[in-house]
N, C-alpha and C positions, 0 to 999 in steps of 0.2 A: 894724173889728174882725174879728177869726177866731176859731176853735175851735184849740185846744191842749194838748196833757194838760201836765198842773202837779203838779211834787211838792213841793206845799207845806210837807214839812217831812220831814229824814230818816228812815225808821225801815219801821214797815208796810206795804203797799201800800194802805192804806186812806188813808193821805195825799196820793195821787195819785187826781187825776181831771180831766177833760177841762171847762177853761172857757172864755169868750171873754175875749182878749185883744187888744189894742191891735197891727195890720196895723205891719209892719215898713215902714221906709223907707230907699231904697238912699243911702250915703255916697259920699262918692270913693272910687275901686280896688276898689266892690261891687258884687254883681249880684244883679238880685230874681227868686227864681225860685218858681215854683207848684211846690211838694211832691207828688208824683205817685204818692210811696211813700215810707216810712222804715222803714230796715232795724231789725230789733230784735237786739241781741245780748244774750249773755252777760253783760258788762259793765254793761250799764243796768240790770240789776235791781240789780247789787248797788251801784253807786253810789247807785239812788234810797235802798234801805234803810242805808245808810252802810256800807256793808261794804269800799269801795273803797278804793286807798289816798288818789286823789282825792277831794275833799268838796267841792260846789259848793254856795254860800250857796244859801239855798230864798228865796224859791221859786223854782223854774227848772222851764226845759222839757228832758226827757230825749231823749237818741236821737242818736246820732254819725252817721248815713248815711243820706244821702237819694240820689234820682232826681228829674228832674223839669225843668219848662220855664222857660228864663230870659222874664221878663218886662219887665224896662227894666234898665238898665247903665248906674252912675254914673258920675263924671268919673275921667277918667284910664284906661278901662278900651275905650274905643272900638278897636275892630280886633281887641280878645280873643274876644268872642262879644256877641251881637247875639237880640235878642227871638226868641224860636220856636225857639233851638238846646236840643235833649237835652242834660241834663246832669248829673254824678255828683260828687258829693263828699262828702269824712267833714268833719265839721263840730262830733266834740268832745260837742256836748251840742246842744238845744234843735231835734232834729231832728220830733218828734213834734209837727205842725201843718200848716196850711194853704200859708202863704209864708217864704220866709228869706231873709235879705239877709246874702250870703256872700263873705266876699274874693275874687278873683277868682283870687288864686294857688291856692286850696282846690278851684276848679270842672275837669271832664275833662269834656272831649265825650263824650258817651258813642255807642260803635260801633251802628248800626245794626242791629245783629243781636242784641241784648241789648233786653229790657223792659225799663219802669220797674223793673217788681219784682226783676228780676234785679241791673238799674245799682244798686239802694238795697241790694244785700245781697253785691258783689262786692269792692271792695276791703281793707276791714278782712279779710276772709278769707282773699281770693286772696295781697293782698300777704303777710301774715301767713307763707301757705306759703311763695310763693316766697324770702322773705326764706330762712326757714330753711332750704329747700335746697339757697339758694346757700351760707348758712355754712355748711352741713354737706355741701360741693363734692361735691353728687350726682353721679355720671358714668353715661353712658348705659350702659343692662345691668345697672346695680345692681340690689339690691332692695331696698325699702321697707315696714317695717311703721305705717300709718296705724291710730294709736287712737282712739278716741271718733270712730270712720268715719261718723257719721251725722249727727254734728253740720257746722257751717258748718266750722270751721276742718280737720275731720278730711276732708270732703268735697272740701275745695280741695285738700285735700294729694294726697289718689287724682288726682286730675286733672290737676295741675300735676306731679305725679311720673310720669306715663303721658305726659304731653306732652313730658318731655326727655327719656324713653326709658326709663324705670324699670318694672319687675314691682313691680305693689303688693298687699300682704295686708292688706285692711280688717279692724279688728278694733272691735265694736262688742257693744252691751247687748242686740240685738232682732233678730229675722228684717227686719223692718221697716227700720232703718237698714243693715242689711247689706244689703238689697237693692239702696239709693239708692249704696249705694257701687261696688256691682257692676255699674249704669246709668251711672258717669262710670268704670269701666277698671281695677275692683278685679280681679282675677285669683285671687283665693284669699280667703277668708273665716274669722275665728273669731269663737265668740260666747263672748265672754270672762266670764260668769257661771255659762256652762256648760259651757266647756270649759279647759285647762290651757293658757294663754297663751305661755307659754314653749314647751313641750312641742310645740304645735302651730303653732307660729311654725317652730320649725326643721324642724318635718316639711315644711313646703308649702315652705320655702325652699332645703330642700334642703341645710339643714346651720346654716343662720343667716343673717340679715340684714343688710344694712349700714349701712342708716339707718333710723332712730325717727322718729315725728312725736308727739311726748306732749303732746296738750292736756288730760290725764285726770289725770293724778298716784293720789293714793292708793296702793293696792296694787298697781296695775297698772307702776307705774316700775320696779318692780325686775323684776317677771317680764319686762319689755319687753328692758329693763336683759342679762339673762342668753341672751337670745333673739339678742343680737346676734356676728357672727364677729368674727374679728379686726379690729384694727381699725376696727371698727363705730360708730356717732355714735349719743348718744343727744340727740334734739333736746326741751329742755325748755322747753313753752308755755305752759303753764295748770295750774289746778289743780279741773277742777271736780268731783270726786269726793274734794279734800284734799290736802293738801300731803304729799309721798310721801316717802322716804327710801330711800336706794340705802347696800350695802355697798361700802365705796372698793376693797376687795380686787377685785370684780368690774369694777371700773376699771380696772384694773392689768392685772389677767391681759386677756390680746390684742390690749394697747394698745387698749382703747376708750377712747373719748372724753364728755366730757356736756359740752353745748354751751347755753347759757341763751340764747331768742329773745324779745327783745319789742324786737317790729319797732316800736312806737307811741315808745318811747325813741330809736330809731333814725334815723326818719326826722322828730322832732324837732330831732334836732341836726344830721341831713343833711339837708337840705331838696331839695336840687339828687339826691341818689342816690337819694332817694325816690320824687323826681317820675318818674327814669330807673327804676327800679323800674316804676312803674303804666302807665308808656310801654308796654312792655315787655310788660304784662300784657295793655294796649289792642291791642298789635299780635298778640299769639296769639288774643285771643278773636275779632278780626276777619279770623284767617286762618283761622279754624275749629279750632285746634291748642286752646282750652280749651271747655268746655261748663257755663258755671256753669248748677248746676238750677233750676228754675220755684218760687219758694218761693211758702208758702199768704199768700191775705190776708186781712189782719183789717180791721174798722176800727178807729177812734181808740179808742171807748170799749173796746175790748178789751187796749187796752196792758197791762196791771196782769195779767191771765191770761197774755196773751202771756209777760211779764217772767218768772212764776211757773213758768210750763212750763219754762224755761227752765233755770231758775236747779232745777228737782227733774228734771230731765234726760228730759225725757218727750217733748220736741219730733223729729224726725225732719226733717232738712232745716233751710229759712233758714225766716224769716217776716217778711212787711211790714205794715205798718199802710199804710192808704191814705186819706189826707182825705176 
């Protein structure tokens, strides 16, 4: 048996809570690995409460990303990795536990220079960015304005945009997350409840931006939206402040662009550009070219606050649960 948070049925978080369940056992092409951390995102709160447009029969175990040590390696899987190797994968759902027994196409060595906590909270985010500023063909010297800079996906953008050579202007809710953004390579800061987003987007850019990273939506799409020069991308990821609404006119005028990114569709139906994607990702964090941040940890029984924090925008950084 193990410990596992269970959301035994969609809706509240009072549906969710941590029980013993039945120790996994590895198949052919899997590998059994000790959970060392599981990343929490965004997304898990609002699957547990049904809100997602995925809906997983209950009860199940929430949490797509873990870290952690392979423990034995079933058939077919020999030569891949071997007991005692670090290792990282998103894994969908049923991350929030002790053990998990993981296909083995799903697992990445994880770089020596990366934590558990780090390995459980880097790819769903890193890729996430990178994805979108390859569709939105960043070129070194641009500049980039990063929204919801405090969060996981807003924080990979400042960093993965600083690492191909871009000025980025972190735009976030709090002193506190602009700070985190200015520690991975923000160069310019607004605090977009108290200041004019637009207004002061082109003042620090120096006339406008080129590329958007919008995990925020709401109001803030269109001020981003107007913020950008000619020809400028607006990259649309999320919506955790509401689904926003752009005028098409401001489309128009300077040839901008809006560009839809959800890299999780993406590298479902590419599996091979995917994998070269995280390749990708492995090889800058182990040349020192990314910095993902040190996120806080909880344990298990705090999933459900975690998820909350989350989902009313109060978090600053990543965060892992740790068995």
């Amino acid at each position: 048996m193990m410990r596992a948070v269970v959301c035994k049925a969609l809706g509240p978080f009072d549906n969710v809570a941590v029980e013993q369940v039945d120790s996994p056992s590895v198949g052919p092409g899997q590998v059994l690995v000790a959970v060392r951390a599981a990343g929490v995102n965004y997304v898990d709160g609002l699957m547990c409460q049904g809100r997602y447009q995925i809906k997983f029969p209950t009860p199940y175990v929430p949490g797509g990303e873990i870290a952690g040590d392979v423990l034995a390696v079933g058939e077919e899987v020999s030569g891949l990795f071997a007991a005692g190797d670090r290792v990282m994968a998103l894994t969908g759902f049923g991350a929030f536990c002790e053990q998990m027994a993981i296909h083995s196409a799903s697992l990445v060595k994880m770089p020596d220079v990366l934590s558990y906590a780090q390995g459980a909270t880097m790819i769903q985010s890193y890729a996430t960015a990178l994805y979108a500023l390859k569709r939105a063909k960043l070129r070194e010297g641009e500049k980039v304005l990063a929204l919801g800079a405090g969060g996981g996906i807003g924080l990979a953008a400042v960093d993965v945009a600083v690492a191909l050579g871009a000025s980025v202007v972190a735009a976030a809710s709090s002193a506190a997350k602009l700070s985190a953004a200015v520690a991975v390579g923000a160069g310019g800061t607004i605090a977009y409840e108290d200041e004019d987003l637009k207004v002061r987007a082109r003042q620090i850019s120096g006339g406008g931006v080129d590329v958007v990273i919008d995990p925020v939506g709401g109001d803030k799409s269109e001020a981003a939206l107007r913020a950008l020069r000619s020809f400028g991308r607006l990259c649309v990821i999320g919506f955790t402040a509401g689904i926003g609404s752009v005028p098409l006119n401001q489309v128009l005028l300077s040839n901008r662009s809006v560009i839809g990114i959800d890299w999780g569709a993406w590298a479902a139906s590419d599996p091979p550009g995917n994998r070269k994607l995280i390749e990708e990702l492995v090889t800058m964090v182990s040349a020192g070219k990314l910095h993902p941040a040190v996120p806080a940890e909880r344990p298990l029984e705090d999933a459900t606050q975690v998820m909350d924090d989350l989902l009313e925008r109060r978090t600053v950084g990543k965060v892992v649960l740790v068995p």
